[in-house]
N, C-alpha and C positions, 0 to 999 in steps of 0.2 A: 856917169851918173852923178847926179848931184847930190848933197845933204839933202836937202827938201825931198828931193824924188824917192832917193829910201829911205827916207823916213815914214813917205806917204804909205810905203808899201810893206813897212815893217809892223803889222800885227799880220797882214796876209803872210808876209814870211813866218811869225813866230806860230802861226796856224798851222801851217802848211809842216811843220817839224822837221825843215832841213836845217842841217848846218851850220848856221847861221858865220860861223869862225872861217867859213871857205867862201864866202861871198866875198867876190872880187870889191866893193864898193870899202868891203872892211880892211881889207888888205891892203889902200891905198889914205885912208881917213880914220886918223887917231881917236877925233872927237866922238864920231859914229861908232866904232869899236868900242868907246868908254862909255856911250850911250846904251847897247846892248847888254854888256857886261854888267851894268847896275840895273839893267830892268831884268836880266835872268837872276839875279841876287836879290832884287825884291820878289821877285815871283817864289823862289823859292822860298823866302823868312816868312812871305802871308800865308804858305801851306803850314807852315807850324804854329802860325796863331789859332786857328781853332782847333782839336782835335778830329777827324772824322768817327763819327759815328754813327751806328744804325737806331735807327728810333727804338724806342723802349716796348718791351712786349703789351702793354699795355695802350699802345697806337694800333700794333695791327689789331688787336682784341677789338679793339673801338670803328676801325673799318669795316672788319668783319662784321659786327654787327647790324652798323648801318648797310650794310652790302646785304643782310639778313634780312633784314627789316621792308625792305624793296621800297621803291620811291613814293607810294603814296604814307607808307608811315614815315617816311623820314621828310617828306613835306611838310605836314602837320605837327612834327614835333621841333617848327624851327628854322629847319636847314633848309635853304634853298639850292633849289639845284636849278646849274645854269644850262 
């Protein structure tokens, strides 16, 4: 296998959550191995730039409403629905 070829195939591989360190193509190619190993190192530093969190109670409070309200109030006051 070439550079090019797993390269094409490497988001299907980082999808797919094998391995990636036992793929025969890394085993034999410095460049490709250095290539992975800085895109798992970015992957992981952008999980810690934003924090996760769940919307504030005052989001469901405002679905719920509008979920309350049923479609022809929540038409007229705005919101379109698609």
């Amino acid at each position: 296998m070439t550079c090019d070829e797993f390269q094409q195939q490497l988001p299907e591989l980082f999808e797919s959550g094998i391995d990636l360190d036992k793929h025969p193509h890394l085993q034999s190619c410095d460049n490709c191995a250095a290539l992975v190993r800085d895109l798992n190192y970015i992957a992981q530093q952008a999980k810690l730039l934003l924090p996760i969190q769940d919307p504030s109670p005052k989001v469901w409070d405002n679905i719920r409403s509008a979920l309350d309200r049923g479609p022809e109030e929540t038409e007229t006051s705005g919101v379109k629905r698609r």
